[in-house]
TORNU-938773 format. One record per residue (C-alpha): residue number from 0; x, y, z; residue in three letters. Coordinates in nm, 3 decimals, always signed. Layout:
[NUM [X Y Z] ALA]
...
% end
This chain:
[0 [-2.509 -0.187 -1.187] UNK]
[1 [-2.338 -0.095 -0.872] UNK]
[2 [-2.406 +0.169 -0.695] UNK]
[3 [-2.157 +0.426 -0.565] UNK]
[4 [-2.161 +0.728 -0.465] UNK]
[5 [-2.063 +1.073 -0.699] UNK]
[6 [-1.749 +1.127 -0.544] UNK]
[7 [-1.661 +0.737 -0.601] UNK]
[8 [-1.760 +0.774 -0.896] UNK]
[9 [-1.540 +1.050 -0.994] UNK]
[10 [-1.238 +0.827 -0.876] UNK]
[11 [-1.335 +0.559 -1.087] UNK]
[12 [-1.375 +0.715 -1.379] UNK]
[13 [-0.989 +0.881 -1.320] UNK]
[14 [-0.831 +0.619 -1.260] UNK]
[15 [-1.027 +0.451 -1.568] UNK]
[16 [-0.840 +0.757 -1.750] UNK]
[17 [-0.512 +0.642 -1.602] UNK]
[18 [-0.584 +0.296 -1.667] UNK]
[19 [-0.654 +0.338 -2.068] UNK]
[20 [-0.337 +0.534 -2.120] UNK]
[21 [-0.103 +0.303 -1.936] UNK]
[22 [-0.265 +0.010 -2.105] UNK]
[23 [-0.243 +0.207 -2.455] UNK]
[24 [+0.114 +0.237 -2.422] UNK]
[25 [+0.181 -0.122 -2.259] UNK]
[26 [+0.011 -0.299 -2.526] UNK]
[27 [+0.236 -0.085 -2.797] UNK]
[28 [+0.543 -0.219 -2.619] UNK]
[29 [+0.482 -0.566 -2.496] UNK]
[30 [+0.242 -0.685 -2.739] UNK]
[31 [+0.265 -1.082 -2.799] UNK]
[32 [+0.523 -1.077 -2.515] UNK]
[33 [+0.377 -1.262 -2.206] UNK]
[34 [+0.476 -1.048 -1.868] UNK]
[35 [+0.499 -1.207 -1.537] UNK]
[36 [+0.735 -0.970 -1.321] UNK]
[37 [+0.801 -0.607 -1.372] UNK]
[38 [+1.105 -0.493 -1.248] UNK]
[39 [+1.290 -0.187 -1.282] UNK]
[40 [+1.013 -0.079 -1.521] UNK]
[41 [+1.048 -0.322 -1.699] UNK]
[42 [+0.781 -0.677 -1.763] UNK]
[43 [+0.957 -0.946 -1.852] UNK]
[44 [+0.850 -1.316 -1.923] UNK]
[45 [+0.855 -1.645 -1.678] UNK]
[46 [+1.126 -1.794 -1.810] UNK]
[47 [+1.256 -2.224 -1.786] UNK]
[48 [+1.578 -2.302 -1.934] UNK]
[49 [+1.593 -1.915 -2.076] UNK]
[50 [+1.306 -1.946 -2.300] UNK]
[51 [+0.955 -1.842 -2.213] UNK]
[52 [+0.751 -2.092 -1.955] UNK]
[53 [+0.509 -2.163 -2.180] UNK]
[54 [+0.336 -2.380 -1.905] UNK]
[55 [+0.351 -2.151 -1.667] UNK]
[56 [+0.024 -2.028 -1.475] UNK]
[57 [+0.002 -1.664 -1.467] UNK]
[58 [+0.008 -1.677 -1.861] UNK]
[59 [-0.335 -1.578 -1.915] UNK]
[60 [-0.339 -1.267 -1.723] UNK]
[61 [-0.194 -1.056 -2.006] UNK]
[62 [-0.459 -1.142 -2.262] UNK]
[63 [-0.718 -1.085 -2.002] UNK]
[64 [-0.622 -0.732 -1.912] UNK]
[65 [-0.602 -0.682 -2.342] UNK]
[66 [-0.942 -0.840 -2.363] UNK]
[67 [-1.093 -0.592 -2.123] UNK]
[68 [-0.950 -0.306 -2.256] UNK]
[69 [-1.058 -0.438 -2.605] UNK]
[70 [-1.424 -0.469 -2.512] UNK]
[71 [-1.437 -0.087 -2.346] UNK]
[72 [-1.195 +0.022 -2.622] UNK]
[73 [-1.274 -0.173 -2.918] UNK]
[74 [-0.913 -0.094 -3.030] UNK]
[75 [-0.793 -0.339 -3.249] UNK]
[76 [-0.422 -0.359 -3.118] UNK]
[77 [-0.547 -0.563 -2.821] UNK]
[78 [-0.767 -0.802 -3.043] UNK]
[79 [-0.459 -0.855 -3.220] UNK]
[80 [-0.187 -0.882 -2.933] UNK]
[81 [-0.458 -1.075 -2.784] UNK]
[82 [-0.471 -1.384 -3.047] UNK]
[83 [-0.117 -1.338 -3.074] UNK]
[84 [-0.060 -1.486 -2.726] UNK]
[85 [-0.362 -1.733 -2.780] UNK]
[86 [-0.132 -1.896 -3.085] UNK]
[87 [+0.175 -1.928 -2.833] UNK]
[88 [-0.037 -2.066 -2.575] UNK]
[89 [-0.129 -2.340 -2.814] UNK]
[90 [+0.201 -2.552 -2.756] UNK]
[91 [+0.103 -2.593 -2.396] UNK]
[92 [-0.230 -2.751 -2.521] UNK]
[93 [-0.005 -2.963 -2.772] UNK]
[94 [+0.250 -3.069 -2.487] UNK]
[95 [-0.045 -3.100 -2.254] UNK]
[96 [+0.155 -3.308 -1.988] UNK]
[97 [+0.321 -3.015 -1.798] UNK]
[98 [-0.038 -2.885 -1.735] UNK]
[99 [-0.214 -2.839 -1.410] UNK]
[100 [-0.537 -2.710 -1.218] UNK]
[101 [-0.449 -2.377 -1.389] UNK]
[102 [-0.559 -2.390 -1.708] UNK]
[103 [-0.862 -2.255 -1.552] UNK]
[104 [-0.695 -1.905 -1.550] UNK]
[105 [-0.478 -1.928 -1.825] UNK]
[106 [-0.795 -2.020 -2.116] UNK]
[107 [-1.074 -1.850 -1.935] UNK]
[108 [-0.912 -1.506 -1.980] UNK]
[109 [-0.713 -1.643 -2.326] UNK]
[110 [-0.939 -1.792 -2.515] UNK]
[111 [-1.341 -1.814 -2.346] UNK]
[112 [-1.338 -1.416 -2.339] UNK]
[113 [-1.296 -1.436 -2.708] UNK]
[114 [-1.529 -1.613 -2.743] UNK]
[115 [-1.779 -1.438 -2.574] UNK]
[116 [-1.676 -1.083 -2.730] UNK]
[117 [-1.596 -1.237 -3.094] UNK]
[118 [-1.729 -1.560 -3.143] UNK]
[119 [-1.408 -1.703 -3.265] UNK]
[120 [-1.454 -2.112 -3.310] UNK]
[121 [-1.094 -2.155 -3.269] UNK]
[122 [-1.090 -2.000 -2.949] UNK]
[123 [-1.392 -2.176 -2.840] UNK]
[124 [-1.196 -2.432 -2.924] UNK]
[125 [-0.928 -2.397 -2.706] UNK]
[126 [-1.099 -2.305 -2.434] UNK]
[127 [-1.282 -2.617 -2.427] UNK]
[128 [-1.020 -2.823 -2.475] UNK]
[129 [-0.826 -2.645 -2.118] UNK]
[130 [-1.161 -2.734 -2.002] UNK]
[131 [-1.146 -3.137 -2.070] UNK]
[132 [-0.811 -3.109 -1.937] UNK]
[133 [-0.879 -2.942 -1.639] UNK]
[134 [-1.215 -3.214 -1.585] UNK]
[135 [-0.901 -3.512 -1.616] UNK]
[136 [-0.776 -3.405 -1.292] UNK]
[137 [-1.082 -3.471 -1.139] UNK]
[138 [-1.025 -3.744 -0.843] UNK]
[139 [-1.403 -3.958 -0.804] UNK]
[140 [-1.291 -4.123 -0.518] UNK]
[141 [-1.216 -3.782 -0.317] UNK]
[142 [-1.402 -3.519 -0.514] UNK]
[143 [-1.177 -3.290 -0.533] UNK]
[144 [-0.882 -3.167 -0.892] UNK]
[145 [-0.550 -3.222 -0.822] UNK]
[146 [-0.361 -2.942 -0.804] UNK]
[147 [+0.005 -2.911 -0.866] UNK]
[148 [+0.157 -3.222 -1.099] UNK]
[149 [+0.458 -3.203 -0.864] UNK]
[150 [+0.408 -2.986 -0.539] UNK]
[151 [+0.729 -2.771 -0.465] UNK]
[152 [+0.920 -2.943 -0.218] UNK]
[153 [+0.954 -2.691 +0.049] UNK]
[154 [+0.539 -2.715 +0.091] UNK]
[155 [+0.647 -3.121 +0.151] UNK]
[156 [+0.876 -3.108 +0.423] UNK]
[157 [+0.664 -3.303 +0.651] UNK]
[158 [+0.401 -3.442 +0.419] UNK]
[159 [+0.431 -3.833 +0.485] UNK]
[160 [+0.677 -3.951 +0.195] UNK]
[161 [+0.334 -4.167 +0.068] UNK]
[162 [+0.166 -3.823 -0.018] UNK]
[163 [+0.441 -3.622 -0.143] UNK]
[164 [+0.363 -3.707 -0.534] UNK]
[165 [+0.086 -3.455 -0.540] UNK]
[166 [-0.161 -3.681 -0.616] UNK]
[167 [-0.394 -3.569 -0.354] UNK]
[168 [-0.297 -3.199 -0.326] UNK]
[169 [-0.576 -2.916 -0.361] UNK]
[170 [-0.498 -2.543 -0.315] UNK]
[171 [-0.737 -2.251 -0.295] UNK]
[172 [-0.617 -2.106 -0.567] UNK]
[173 [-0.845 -2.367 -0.789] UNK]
[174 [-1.158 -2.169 -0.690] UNK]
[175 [-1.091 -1.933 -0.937] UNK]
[176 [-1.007 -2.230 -1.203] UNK]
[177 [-1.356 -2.350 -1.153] UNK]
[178 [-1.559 -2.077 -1.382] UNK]
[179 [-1.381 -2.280 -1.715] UNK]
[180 [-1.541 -2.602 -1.596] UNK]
[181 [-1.885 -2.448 -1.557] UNK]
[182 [-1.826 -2.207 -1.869] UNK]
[183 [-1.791 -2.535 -2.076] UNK]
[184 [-2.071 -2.699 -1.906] UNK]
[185 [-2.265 -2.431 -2.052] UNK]
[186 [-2.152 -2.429 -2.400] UNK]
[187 [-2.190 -2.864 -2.405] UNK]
[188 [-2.508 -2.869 -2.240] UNK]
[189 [-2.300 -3.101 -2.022] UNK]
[190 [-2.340 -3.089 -1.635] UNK]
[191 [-2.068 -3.362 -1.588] UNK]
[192 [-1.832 -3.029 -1.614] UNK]
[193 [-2.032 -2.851 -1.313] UNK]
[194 [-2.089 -3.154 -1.129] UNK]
[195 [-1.682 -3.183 -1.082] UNK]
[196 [-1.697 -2.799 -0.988] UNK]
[197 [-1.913 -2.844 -0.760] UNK]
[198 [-1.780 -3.172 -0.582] UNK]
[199 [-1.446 -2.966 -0.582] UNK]
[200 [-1.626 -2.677 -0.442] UNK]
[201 [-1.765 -2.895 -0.163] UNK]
[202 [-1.437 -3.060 -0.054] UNK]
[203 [-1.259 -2.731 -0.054] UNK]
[204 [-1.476 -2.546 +0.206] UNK]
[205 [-1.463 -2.850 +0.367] UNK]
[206 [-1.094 -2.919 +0.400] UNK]
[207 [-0.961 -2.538 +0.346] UNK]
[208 [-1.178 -2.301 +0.525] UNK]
[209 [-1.178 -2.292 +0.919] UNK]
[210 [-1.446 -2.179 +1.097] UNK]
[211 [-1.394 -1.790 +1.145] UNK]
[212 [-1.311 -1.750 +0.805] UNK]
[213 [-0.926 -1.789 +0.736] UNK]
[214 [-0.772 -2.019 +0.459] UNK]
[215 [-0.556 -2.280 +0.456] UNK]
[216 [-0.354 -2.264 +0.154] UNK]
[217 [-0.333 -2.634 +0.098] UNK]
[218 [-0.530 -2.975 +0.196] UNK]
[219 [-0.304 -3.258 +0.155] UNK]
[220 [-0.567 -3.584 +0.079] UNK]
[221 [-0.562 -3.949 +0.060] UNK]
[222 [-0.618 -3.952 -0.312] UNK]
[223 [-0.801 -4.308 -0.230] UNK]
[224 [-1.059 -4.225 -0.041] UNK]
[225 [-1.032 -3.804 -0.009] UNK]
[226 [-0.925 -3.830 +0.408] UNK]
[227 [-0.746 -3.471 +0.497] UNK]
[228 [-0.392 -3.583 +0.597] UNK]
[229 [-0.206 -3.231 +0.676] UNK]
[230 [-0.272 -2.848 +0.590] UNK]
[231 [+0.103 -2.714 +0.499] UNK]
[232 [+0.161 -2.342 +0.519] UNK]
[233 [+0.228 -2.333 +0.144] UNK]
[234 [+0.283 -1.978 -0.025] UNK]
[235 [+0.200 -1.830 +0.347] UNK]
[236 [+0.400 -1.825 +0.670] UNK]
[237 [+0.372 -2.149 +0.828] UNK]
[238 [+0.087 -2.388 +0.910] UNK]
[239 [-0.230 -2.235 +1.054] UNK]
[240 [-0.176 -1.897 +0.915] UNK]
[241 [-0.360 -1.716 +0.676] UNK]
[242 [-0.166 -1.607 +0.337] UNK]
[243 [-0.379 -1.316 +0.230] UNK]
[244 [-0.346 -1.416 -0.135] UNK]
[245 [-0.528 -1.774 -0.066] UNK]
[246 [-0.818 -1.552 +0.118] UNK]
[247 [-0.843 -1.340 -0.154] UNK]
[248 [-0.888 -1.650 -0.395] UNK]
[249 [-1.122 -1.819 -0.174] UNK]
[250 [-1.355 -1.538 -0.159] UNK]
[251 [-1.358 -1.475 -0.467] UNK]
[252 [-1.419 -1.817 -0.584] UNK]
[253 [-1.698 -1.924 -0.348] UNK]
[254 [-1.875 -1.620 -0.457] UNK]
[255 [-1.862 -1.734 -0.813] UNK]
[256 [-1.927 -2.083 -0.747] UNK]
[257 [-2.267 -1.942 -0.562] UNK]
[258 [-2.356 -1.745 -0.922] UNK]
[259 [-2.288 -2.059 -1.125] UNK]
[260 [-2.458 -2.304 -0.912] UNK]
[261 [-2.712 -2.163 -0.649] UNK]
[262 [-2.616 -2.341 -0.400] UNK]
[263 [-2.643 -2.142 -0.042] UNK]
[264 [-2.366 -2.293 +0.168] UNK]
[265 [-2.095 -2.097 -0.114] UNK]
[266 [-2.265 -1.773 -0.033] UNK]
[267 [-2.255 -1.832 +0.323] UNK]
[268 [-1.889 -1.924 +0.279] UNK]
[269 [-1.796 -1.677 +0.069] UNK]
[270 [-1.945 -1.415 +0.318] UNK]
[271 [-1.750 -1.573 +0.602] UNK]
[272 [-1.479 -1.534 +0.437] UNK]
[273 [-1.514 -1.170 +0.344] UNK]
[274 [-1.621 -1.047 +0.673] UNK]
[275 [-1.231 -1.247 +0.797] UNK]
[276 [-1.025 -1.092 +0.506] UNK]
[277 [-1.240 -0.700 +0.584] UNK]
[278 [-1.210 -0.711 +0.919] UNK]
[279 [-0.845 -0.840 +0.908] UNK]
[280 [-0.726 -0.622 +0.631] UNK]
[281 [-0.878 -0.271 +0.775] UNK]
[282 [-0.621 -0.309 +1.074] UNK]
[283 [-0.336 -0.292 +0.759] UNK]
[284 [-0.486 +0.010 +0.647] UNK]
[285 [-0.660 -0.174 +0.348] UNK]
[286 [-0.329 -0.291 +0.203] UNK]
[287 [-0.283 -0.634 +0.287] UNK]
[288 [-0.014 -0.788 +0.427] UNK]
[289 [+0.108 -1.131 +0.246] UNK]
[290 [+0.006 -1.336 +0.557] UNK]
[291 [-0.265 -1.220 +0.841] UNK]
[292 [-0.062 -1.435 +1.080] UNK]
[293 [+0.294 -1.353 +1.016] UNK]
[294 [+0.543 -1.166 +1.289] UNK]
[295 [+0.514 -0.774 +1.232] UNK]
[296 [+0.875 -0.848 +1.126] UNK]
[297 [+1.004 -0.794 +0.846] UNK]
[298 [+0.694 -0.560 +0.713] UNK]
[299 [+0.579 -0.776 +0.398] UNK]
[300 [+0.265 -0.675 +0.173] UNK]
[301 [+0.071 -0.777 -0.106] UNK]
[302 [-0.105 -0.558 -0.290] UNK]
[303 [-0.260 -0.784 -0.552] UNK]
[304 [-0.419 -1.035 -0.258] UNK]
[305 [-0.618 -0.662 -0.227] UNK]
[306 [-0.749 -0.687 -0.564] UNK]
[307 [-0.880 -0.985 -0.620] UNK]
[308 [-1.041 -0.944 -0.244] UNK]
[309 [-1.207 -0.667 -0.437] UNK]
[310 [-1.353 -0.832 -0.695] UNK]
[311 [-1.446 -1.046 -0.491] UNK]
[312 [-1.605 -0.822 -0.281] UNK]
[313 [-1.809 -0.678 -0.581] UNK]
[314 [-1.913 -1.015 -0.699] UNK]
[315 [-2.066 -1.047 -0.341] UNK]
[316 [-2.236 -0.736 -0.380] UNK]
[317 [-2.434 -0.776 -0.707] UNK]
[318 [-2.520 -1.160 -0.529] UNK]
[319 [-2.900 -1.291 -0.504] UNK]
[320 [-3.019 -1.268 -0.114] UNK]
[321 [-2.753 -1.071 +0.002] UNK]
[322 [-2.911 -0.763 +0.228] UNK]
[323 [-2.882 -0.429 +0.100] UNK]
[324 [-2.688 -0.316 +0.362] UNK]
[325 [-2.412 -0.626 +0.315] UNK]
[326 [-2.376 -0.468 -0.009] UNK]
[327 [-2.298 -0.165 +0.017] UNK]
[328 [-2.042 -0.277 +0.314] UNK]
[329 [-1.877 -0.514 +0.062] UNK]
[330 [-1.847 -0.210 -0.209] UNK]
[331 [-1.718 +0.016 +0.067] UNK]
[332 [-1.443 -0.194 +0.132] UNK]
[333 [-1.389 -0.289 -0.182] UNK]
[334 [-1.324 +0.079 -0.290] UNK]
[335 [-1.145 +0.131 +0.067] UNK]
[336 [-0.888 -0.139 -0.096] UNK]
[337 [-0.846 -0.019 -0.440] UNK]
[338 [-0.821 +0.329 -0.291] UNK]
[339 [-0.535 +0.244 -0.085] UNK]
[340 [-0.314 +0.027 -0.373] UNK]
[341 [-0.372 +0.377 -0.585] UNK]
[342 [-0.262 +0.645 -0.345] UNK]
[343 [+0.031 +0.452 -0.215] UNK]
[344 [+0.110 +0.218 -0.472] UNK]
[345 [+0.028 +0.313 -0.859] UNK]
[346 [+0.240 +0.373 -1.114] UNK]
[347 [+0.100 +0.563 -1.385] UNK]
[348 [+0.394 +0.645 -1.581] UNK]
[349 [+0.304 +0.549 -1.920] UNK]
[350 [+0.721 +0.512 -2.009] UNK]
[351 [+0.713 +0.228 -1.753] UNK]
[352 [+0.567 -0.088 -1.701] UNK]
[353 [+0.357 -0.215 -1.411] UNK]
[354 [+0.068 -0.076 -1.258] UNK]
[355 [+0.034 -0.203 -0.909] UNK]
[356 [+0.357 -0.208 -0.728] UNK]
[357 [+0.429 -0.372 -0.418] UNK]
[358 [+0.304 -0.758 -0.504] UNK]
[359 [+0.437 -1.035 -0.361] UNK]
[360 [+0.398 -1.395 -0.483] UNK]
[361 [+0.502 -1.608 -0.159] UNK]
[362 [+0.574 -1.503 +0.220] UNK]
[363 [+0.913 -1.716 +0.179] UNK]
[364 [+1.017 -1.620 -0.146] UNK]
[365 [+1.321 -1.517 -0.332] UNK]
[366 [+1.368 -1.090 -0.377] UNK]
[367 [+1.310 -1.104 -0.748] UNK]
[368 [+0.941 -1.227 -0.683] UNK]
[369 [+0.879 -0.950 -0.372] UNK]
[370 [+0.734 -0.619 -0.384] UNK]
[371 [+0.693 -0.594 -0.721] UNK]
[372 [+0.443 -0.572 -1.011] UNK]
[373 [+0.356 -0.872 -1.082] UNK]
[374 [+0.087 -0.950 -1.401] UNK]
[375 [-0.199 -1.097 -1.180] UNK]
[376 [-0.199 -0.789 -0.972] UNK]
[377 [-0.218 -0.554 -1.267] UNK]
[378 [-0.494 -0.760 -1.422] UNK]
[379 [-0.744 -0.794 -1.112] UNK]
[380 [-0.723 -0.378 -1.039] UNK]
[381 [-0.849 -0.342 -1.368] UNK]
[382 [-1.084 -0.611 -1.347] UNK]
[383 [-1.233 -0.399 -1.040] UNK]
[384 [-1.214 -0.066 -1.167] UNK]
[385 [-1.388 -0.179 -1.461] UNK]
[386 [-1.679 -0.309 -1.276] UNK]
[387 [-1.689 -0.037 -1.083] UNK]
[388 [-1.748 +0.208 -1.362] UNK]
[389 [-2.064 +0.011 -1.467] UNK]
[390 [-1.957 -0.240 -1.726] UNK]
[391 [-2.181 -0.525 -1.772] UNK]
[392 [-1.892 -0.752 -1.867] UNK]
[393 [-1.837 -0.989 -1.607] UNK]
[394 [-1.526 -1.216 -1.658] UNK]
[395 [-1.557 -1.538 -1.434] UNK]
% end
């Protein structure tokens, strides 16, 4: 259990308060429905052709955020809502071919938490299955999952034409889709499933972290022989900066890789990392900007890249053979974060929707996807807050 102080503790536990009676009344209005953005108040879905993106990767977050509330509640409306969005989910498993690395979030928080709360075969099920799909995109000859079936074209612009097809694209952002491969590993008795998290593990820290602990967003590789071609700016401000969301995923990720597999060079990564994204994000006043490396013009932030640093953070903290004092430096800031999205940035008006405002999904992006709630940030403040007040019920 981590340990905080009583005054921290006293925060926790009202927010927690806030939490449960925003999620109370979400749940009673959205349901089955599967947010993405909130805006004026409002969630709505990801929509393709104006019907709901079934593919789409931030799909999972929803049923997460009911499945957590579920297992402190055990309220049956978020069961329910819960499987409702598991049966939708099921024609992206049926038209499999639009999938990508991301199944990883989408099932894990679907369909393996579920599991582990209900014991429900049929989500077991389709957790698995995400899983076998997600182990197909394994490369051999590189080590490493391909990403993105067809890598948005602006992230291409001077990708040699012979690597634009995606085929050897990996993103930080698959970190956190590794916890499905070694989930299944687990259930199968299987370590083929680890071994490819692992090997993907490996080649990202290799190809995506530099050496004082920024990010690159995205390696570009020879899908023949895994050779790092280019690093593109992706979701971030150019090439060679550091988009605070792809940090946050990074650190997050290696620190989870370390749980699963023991292996000491993720831990050592994963605390590189942190001590970047602290250190960086202190100067911000603990709300991150979207990219550490961007002009100070226009003012852009991104307050969800702060909470999933702070889970991050906390998985770090509860880590084998990390000093005492690390710890408690990684809770610190981890509370220093979460502190500063709630002051400035909550809404906890139970008539609206959204809890964490001020989310932004790209540095270059359209307004409608720019300070904002946006699902993924919702779902990792809860995910910290809930550690924080003691549960056991670790997610990844």
């Amino acid at each position: 259990m981590l340990q905080i102080s009583s005054v921290d503790q006293q925060w926790v536990k009202t927010v927690w308060e806030k939490i449960t009676l925003k999620m109370s009344a979400q749940a009673d209005r959205l349901g089955s429905s599967i947010p993405f953005t909130a805006a004026n108040g409002r969630y709505t879905e990801r929509l393709l052709n104006n019907t709901t993106d079934i593919n789409w990767w931030t799909n999972g977050f929803w049923p997460g955020m009911l499945w957590i509330m579920y297992e402190a509640t055990k309220d049956e409306k978020y069961l329910k809502a819960a499987r409702s969005v598991q049966e939708k989910l099921d024609a992206a498993l049926s038209g499999f071919e639009e999938l990508h690395h991301d199944v990883g979030f989408m099932w894990t928080l679907a369909s393996v938490l579920d599991w582990r709360l209900t014991g429900d075969k049929t989500a077991r099920t389709r957790a698995l299955h995400a899983a076998n799909l997600l182990a197909g995109r394994y490369n051999p000859r590189g080590k490493f999952i391909r990403a993105w079936n067809n890598p948005p074209v602006m992230f291409a612009v001077n990708t040699p034409d012979r690597f634009k097809d995606g085929a050897g694209w990996i993103i930080a952002d698959c970190m956190m889709n590794l916890p499905l491969l070694y989930w299944a590993g687990g259930q199968l008795k299987d370590p083929r499933f680890s071994f490819i998290a692992i090997d993907h593990a490996c080649t990202a820290l290799k190809n995506l972290v530099r050496e004082d602990g920024s990010c690159n967003h995205i390696a570009v590789l020879n899908p023949h022989n895994g050779e790092l071609v280019e690093t593109p700016g992706g979701q971030g401000y150019a090439a060679g900066s550091s988009w605070t969301r792809g940090q946050s995923w990074a650190l997050y990720g290696f620190a989870v890789s370390y749980r699963y597999s023991g292996e000491a060079h993720f831990l050592e990564v994963a605390q590189r990392i942190a001590q970047y994204f602290c250190s960086e994000v202190s100067r911000y006043g603990y709300v991150p900007p979207v990219d550490f490396r961007a002009p100070c013009e226009p003012v852009l932030i991104d307050t969800s890249a702060g909470s999933i640093a702070a889970c991050g953070l906390l998985e770090l903290s509860c880590a084998d053979n990390v000093l005492k004092e690390k710890a408690e430096h990684y809770i610190k800031d981890a509370l220093s974060i979460l502190k500063a999205a709630e002051i400035a940035h909550c809404d906890w008006d139970v008539s609206t929707d959204g809890i964490v405002k001020m989310a932004t999904a790209q540095y270059h992006e359209k307004y409608e996807e720019r300070h904002l709630p946006i699902i993924y940030g919702d779902y990792f403040f809860i995910e910290a807050v809930n550690r924080l007040r003691g549960s056991d019920f670790i997610i990844w």
